[in-house]
C-alpha positions as CSV (number, residue, x, y, z in Angstrom):
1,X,30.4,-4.2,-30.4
2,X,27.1,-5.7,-29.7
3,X,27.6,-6.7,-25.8
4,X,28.6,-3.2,-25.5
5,X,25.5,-1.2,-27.4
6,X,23.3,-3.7,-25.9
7,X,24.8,-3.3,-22.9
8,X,24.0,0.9,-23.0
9,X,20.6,0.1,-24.0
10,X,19.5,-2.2,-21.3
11,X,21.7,-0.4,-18.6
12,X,20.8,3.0,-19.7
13,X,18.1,4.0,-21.9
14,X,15.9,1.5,-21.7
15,X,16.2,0.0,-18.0
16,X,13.3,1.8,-16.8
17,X,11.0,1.1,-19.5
18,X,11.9,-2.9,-18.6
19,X,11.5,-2.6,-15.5
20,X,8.1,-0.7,-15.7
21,X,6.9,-3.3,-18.2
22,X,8.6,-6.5,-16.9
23,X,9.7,-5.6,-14.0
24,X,7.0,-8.6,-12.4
25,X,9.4,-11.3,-14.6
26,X,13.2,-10.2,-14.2
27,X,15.5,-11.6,-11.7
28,X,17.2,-9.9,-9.2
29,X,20.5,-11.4,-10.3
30,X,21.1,-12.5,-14.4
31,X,23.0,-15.4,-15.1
32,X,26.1,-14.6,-17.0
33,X,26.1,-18.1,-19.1
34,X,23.2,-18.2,-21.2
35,X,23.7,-14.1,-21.8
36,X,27.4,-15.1,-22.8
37,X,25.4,-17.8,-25.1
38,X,23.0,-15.5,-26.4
39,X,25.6,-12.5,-28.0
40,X,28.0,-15.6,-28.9
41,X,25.3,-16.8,-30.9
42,X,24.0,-13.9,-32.2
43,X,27.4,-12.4,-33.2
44,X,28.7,-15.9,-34.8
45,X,25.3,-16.1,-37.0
46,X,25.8,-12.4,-38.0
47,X,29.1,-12.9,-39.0
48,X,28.2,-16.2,-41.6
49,X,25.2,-15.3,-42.6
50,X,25.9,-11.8,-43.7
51,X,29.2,-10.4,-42.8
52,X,31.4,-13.3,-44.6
53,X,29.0,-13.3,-47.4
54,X,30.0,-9.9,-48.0
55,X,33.1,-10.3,-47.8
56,X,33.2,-12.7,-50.3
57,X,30.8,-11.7,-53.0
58,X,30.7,-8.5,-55.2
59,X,27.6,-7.8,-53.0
60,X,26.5,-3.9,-52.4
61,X,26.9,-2.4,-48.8
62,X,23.0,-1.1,-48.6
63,X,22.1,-5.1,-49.4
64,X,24.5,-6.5,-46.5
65,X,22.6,-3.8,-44.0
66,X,19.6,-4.4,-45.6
67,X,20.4,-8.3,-44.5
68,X,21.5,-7.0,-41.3
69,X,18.3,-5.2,-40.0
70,X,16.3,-7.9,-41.3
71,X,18.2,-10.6,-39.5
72,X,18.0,-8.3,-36.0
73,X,14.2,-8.0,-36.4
74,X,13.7,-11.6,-37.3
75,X,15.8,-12.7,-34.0
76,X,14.4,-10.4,-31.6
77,X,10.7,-11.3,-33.3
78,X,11.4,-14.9,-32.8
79,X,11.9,-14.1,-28.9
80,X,9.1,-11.4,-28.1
81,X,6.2,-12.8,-30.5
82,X,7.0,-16.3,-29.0
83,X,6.6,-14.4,-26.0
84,X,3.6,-12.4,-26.3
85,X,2.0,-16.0,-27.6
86,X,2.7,-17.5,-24.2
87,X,3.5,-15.7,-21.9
88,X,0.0,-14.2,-19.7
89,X,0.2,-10.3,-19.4
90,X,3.3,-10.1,-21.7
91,X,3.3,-6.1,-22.7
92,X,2.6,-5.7,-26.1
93,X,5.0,-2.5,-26.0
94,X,7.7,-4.5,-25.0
95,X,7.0,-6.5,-28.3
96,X,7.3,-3.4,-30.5
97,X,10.1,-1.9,-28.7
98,X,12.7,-5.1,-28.9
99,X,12.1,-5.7,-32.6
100,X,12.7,-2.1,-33.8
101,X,16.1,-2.3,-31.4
102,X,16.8,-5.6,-32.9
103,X,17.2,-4.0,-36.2
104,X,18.3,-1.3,-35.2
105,X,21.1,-2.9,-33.2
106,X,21.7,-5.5,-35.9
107,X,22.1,-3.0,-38.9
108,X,24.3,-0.9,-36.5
109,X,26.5,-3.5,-35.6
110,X,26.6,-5.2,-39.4
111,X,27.7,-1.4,-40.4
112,X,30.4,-1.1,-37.8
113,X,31.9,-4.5,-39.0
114,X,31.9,-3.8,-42.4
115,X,33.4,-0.7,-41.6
116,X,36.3,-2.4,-39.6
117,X,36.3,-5.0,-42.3
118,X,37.0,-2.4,-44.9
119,X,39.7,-0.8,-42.3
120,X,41.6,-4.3,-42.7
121,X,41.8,-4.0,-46.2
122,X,40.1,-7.2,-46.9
123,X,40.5,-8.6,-50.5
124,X,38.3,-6.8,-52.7
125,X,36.6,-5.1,-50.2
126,X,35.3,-1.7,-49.9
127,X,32.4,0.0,-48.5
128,X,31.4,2.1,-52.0
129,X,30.2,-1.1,-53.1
């Protein structure tokens, strides 16, 4: 789920805007391995840190997206303040943009797994928590 909406965002809607702002940094051809690292990572940590939690505790659905959002924007800060630190002429719009899509593409992919999660009829699950 998140290769794919990530995938949409940087192929789609937001290519341009990349390429207009970093367009002086990116590589004419990506290397698949570390990107295969990156949602691996990404994914795996979302799962234990707040999907599995939910499952496990009595805890509401708005406090596992809450988690979710929170997690995306810290991630995606992590990467584009470190950035804007170091890195001369980094766009401070590029900054901005990536941590609102972090959480946004955090709490949307959190939401979708609950949602499948609560499909599967985990124990005790539901989403009216």
């Amino acid at each position: 789920t998140f290769l794919f909406i990530d995938l949409i965002w940087l192929s789609f809607l937001a290519k341009d805007f990349y390429n207009n702002n970093l367009g002086y940094l990116l590589r004419d051809d990506y290397l698949l391995t570390p990107i295969a690292f990156f949602y691996l990572i990404f994914t795996f940590a979302l799962y234990i840190l707040i999907i599995k939690p939910y499952m496990l505790s009595k805890e509401s659905l708005k406090n596992a997206l809450i988690k979710g959002l929170l997690f995306g924007v810290t991630t995606y800060a992590t990467y584009d303040l470190t950035n804007l630190a170091t890195i001369q002429n980094w766009p401070i719009i590029v900054t901005v943009v990536d941590i609102i899509w972090g959480g946004l593409l955090s709490f949307t992919v959190t939401y979708i797994q609950l949602i499948a999660v609560n499909m599967l009829k985990m124990p005790s699950l539901t989403l009216s928590k």
